[in-house]
Kinemage of the C-alpha trace (Angstrom):
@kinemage 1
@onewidth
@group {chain A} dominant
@subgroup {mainchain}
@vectorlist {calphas} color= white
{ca unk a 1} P -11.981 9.305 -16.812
{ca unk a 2} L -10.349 8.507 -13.541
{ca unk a 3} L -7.203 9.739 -12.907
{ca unk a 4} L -4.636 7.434 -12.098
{ca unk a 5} L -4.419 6.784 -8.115
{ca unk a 6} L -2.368 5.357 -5.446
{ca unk a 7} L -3.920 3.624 -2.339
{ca unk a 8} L -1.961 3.666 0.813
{ca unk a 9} L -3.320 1.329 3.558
{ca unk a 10} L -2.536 0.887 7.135
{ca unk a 11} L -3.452 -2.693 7.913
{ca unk a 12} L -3.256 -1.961 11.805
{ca unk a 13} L -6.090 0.438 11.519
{ca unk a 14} L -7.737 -0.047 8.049
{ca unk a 15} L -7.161 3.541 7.425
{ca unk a 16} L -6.678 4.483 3.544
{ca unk a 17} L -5.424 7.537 1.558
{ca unk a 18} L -5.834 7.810 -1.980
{ca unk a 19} L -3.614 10.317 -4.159
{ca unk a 20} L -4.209 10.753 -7.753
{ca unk a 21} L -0.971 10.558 -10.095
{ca unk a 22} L -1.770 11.736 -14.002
{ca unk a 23} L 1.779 10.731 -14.128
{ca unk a 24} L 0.913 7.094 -13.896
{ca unk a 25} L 0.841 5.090 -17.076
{ca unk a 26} L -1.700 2.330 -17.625
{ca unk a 27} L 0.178 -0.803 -19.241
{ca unk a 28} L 1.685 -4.172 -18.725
{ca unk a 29} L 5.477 -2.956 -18.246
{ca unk a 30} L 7.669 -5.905 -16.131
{ca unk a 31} L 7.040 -3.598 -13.279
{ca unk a 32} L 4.162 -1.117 -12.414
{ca unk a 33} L 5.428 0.097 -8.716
{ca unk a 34} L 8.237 -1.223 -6.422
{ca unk a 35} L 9.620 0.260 -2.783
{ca unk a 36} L 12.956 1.037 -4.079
{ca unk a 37} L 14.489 2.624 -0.551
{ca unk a 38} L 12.656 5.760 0.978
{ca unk a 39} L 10.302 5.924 -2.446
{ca unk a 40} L 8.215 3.786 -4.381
{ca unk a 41} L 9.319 3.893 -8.400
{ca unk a 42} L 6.448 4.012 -10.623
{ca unk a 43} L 6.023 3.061 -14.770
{ca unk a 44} L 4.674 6.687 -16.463
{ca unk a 45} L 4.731 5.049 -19.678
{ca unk a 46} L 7.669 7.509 -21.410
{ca unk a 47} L 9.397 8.576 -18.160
{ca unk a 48} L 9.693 6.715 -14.640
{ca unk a 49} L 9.266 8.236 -11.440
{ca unk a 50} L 9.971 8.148 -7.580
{ca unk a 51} L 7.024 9.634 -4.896
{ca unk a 52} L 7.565 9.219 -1.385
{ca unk a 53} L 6.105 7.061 0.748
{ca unk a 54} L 3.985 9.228 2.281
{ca unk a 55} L 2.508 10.486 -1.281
{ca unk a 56} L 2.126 14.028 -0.298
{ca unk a 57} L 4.982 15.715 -2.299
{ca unk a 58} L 5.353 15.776 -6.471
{ca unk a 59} L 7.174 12.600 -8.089
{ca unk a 60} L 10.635 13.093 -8.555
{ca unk a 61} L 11.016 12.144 -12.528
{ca unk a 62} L 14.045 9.953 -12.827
{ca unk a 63} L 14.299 10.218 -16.516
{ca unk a 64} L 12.903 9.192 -20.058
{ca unk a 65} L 12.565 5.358 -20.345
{ca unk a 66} L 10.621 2.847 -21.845
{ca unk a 67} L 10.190 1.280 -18.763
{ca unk a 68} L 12.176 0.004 -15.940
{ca unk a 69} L 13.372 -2.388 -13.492
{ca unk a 70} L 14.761 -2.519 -10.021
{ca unk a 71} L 18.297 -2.351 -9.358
{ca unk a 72} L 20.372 -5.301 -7.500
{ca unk a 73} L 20.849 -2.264 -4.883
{ca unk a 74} L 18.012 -1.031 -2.830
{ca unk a 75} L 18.738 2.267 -4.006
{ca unk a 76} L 18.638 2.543 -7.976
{ca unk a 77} L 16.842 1.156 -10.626
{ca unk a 78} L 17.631 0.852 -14.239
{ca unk a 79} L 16.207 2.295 -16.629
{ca unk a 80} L 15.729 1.183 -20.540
{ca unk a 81} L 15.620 3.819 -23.508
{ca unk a 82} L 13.316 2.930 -26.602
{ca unk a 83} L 15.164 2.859 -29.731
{ca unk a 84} L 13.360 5.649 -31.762
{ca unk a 85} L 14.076 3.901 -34.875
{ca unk a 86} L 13.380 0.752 -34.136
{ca unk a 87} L 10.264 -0.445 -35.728
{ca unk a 88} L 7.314 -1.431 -33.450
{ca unk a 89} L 7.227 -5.044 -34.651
{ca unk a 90} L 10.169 -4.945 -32.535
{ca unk a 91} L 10.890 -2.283 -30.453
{ca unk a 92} L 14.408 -2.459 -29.301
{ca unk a 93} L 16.131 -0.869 -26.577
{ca unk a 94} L 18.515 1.441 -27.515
{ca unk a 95} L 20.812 1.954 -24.218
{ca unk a 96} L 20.004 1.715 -20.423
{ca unk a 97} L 21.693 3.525 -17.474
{ca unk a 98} L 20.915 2.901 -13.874
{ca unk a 99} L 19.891 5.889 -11.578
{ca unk a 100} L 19.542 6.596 -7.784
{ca unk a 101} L 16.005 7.923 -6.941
{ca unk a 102} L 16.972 11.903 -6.889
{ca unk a 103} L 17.350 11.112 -11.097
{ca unk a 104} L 21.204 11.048 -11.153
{ca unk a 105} L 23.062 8.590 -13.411
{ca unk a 106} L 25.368 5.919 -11.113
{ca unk a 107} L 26.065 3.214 -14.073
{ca unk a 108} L 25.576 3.846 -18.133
{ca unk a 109} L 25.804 0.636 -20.746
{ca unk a 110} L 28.268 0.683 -22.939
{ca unk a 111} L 26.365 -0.014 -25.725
{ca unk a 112} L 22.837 -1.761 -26.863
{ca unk a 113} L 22.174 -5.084 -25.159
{ca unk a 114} L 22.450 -7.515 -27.736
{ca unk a 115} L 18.983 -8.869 -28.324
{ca unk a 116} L 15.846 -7.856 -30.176
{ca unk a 117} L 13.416 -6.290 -28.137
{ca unk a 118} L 12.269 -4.817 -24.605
{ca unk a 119} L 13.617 -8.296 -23.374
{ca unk a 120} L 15.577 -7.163 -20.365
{ca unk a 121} L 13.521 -8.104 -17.265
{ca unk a 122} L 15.458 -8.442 -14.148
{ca unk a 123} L 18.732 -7.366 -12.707
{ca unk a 124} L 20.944 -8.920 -10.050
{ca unk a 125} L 24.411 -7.965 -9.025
{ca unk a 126} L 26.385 -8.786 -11.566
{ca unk a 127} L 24.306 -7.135 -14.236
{ca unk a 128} L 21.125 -7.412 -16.342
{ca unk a 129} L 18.659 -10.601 -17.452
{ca unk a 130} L 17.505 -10.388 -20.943
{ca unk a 131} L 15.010 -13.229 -21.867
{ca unk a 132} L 15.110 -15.419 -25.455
{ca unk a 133} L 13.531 -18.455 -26.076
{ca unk a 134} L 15.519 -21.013 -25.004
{ca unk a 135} L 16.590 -19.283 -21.588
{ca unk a 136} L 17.998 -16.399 -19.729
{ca unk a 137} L 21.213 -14.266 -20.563
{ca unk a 138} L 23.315 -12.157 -17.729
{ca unk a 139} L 24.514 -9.237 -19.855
{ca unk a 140} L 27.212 -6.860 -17.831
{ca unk a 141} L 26.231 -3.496 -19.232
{ca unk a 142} L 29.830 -1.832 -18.487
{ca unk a 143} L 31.997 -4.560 -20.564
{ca unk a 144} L 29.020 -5.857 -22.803
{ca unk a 145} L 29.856 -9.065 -22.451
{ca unk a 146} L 27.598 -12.094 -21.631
{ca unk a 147} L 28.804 -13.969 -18.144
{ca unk a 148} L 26.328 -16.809 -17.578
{ca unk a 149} L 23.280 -18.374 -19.487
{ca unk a 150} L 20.231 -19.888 -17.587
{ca unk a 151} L 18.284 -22.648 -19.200
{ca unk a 152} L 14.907 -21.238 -18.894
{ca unk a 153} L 13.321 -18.152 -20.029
{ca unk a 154} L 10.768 -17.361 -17.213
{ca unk a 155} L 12.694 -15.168 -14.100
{ca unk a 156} L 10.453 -15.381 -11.158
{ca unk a 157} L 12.331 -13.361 -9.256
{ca unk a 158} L 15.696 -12.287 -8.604
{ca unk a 159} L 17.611 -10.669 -4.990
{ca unk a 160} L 20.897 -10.528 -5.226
{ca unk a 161} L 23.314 -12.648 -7.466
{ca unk a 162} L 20.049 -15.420 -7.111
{ca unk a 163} L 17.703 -15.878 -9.814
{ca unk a 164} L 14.764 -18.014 -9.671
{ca unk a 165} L 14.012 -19.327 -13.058
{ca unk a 166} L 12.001 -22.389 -14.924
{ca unk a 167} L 11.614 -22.806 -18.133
{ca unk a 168} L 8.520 -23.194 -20.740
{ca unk a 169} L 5.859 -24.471 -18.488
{ca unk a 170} L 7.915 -24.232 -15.816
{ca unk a 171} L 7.489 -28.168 -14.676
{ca unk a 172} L 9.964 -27.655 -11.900
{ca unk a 173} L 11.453 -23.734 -10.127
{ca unk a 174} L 15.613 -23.541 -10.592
{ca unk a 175} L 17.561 -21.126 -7.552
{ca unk a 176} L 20.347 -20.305 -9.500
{ca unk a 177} L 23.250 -18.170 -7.910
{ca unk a 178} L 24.589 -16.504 -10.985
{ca unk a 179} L 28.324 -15.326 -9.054
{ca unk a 180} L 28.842 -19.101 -8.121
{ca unk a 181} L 26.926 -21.251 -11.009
{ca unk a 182} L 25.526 -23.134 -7.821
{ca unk a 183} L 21.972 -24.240 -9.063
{ca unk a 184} L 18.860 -26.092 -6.877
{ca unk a 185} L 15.760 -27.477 -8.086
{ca unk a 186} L 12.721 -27.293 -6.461
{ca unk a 187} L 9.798 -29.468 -7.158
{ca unk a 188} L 6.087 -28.490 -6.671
{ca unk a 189} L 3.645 -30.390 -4.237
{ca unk a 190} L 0.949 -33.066 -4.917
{ca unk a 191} L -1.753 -29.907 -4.805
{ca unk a 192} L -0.277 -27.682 -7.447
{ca unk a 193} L 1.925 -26.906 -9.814
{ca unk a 194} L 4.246 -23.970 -10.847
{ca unk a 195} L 3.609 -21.555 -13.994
{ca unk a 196} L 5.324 -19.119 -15.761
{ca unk a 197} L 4.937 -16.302 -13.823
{ca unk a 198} L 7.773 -13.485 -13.233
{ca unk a 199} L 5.250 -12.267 -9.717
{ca unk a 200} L 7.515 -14.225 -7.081
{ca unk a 201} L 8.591 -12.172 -4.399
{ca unk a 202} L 11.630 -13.342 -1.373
{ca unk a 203} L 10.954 -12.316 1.587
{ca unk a 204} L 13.414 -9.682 2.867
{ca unk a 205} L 15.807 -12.102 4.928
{ca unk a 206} L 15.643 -14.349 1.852
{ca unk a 207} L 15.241 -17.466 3.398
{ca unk a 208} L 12.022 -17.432 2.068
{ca unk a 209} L 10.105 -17.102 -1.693
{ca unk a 210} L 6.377 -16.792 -2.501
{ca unk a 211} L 5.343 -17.373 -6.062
{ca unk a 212} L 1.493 -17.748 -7.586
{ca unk a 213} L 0.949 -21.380 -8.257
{ca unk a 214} L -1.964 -23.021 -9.671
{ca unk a 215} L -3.743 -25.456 -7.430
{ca unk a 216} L -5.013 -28.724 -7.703
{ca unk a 217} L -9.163 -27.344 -7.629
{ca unk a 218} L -8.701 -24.979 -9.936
{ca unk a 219} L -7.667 -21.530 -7.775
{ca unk a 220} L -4.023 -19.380 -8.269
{ca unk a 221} L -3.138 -19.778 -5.133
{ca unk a 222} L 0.460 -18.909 -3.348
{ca unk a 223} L 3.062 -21.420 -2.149
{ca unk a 224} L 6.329 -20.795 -0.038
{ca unk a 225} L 9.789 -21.974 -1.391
{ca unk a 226} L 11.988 -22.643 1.913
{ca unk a 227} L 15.407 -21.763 0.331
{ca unk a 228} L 17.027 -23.688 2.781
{ca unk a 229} L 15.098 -26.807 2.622
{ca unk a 230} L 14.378 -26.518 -1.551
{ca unk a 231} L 10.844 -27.371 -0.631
{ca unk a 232} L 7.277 -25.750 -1.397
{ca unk a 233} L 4.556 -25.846 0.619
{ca unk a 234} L 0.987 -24.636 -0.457
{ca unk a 235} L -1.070 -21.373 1.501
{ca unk a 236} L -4.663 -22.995 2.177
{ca unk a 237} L -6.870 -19.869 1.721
{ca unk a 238} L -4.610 -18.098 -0.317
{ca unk a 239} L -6.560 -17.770 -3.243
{ca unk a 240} L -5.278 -14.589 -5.945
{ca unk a 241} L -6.882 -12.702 -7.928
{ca unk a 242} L -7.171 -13.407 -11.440
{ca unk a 243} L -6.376 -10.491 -13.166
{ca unk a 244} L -3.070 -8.993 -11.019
{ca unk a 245} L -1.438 -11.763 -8.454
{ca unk a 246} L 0.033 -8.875 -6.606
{ca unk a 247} L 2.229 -9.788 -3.541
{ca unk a 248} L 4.460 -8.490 -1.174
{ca unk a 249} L 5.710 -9.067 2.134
{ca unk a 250} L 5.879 -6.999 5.287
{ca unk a 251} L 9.242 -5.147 6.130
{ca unk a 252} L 9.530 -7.313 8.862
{ca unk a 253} L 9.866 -10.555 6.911
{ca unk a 254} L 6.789 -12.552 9.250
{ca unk a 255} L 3.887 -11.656 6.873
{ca unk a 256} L 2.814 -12.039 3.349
{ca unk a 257} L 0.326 -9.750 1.818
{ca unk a 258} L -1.675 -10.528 -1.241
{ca unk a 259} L -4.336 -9.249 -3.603
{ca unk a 260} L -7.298 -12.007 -3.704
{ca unk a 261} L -9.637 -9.160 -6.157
{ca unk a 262} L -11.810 -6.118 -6.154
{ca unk a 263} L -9.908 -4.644 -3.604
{ca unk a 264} L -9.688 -6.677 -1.341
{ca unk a 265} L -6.185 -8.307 0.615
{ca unk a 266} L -5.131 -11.434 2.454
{ca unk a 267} L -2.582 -12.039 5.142
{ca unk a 268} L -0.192 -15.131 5.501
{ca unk a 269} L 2.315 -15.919 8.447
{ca unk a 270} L 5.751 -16.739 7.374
{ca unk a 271} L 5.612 -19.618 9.924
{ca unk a 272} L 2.798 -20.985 8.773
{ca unk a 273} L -1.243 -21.162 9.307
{ca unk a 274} L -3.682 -20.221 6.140
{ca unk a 275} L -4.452 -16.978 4.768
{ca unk a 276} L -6.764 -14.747 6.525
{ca unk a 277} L -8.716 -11.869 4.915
{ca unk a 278} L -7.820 -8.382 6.441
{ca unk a 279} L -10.793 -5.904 7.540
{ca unk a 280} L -9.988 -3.529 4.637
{ca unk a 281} L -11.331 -2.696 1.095
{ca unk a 282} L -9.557 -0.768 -1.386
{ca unk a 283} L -11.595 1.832 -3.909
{ca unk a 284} L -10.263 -0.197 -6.862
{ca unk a 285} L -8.933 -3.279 -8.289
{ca unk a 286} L -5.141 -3.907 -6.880
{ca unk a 287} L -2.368 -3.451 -10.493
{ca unk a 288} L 0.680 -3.911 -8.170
{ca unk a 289} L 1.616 -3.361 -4.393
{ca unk a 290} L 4.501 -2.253 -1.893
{ca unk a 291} L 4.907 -2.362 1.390
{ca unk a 292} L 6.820 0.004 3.871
């Protein structure tokens, strides 16, 4: 069997190094990898880990966890502890602490968040999303209190105190700013529709979000949310793959990279245009992606 593997790719030059990982878990955690910082943070399945960028030195293990999920600060991410006694019709969580990427403990719960299950899936600055079935709960680990409820349970993505939420079937996307309570709806186009997808991704200014949509002929495609505007526009060409809609956009904010299958990647300007297909081919089927 394979060993687990990361791919990094320069798009300038199409050049690709492959490092193999037994540390890697295979699963469907709420996150696989994310650039946290100077590192990418990786799901081991049991245990989460940071490996540099340049993935020639040993991942740093940040500590025993069911899984994780990134922090509100570039810096940390949180990490959830299994309860060992719960059973595994349920599986809840039993504490979670958040950690820098050298493993040390910055923030610690101050007890169990208080819902059945692995159902925290986001954080944003003023604490942790846990998911029920009629919407979204911001839990502040430190007091244990519950500050603000969202009306849906799908978070598409979250930077900052902003959460970007629909509900069941997600008929319309909400931009909720969970400091202020300031909500805005966005509405999809004639040529698709949203879906309940947690795969959105702002860009790194913000004034920008990409989430998978599906489109009018039948394709997952990608459409851009202009967070000023609360409009979405469609990407002709930007057709995902089926299996893993991974996305993520260049440091610099101007592109947006995305996994259209087998391996392969398409590029869309910020400003606008279609998709193109970039000149490279990865060894194996994209699970999740970073840039840096």
């Amino acid at each position: 069997m394979r060993s687990p593997s990361i791919t990094r790719i320069d798009l300038a030059s199409g050049q690709m190094v492959t490092a193999s990982f037994p540390e890697l878990a295979p699963g469907d955690p709420p996150y696989s990898m994310v650039r946290a910082d100077d590192a990418l943070v990786v799901y081991g399945g049991g245990r989460t880990y940071a490996i540099d960028l340049g993935l020639e030195s040993p991942p740093r293990d940040l500590g025993a966890s069911w899984y994780f999920v990134p922090s509100a600060r570039a810096d940390r991410v949180w990490l959830m502890t299994l309860d060992p006694e719960s059973p595994d019709t349920i599986r809840d969580l039993a504490a979670v602490r958040e950690v820098s990427l050298d493993g040390r403990v910055a923030r610690t719960g101050s007890g169990r968040p208080p819902s059945h299950g692995p159902t925290i899936l986001a954080a944003v600055s003023g604490g942790l999303l846990f998911q029920q079935a009629n919407g979204l709960n911001l839990w502040n680990p430190e007091t244990g209190d519950v500050t603000a409820r969202l009306g849906g349970p799908i978070p598409v993505a979250t930077r900052g105190d902003l959460v970007a939420w629909c509900a069941q079937g997600c008929p319309e996307l909400h931009l909720t700013n969970t400091a202020t309570g300031a909500d805005a709806v966005v509405r999809p186009g004639s040529s698709f529709a949203f879906g309940e997808t947690q795969d959105g991704a702002f860009s790194p200014g913000g004034s920008l979000l990409a989430v998978p949509v599906a489109a009018s002929d039948g394709h997952r495609r990608v459409a851009l949310v202009d967070m000023k505007q609360g409009t979405a526009r469609l990407i002709a060409g930007s057709e995902l793959a089926s299996d893993y809609p991974a996305l993520a956009w260049l440091p610099s904010g101007d592109w947006l990279v995305l996994s259209a299958g087998d391996g392969r990647l398409l590029a869309a300007r910020a400003a606008g245009g279609p998709a193109t297909t970039l000149d490279v081919r990865a060894p194996a089927p994209f699970v999740d992606m970073a840039t840096g």
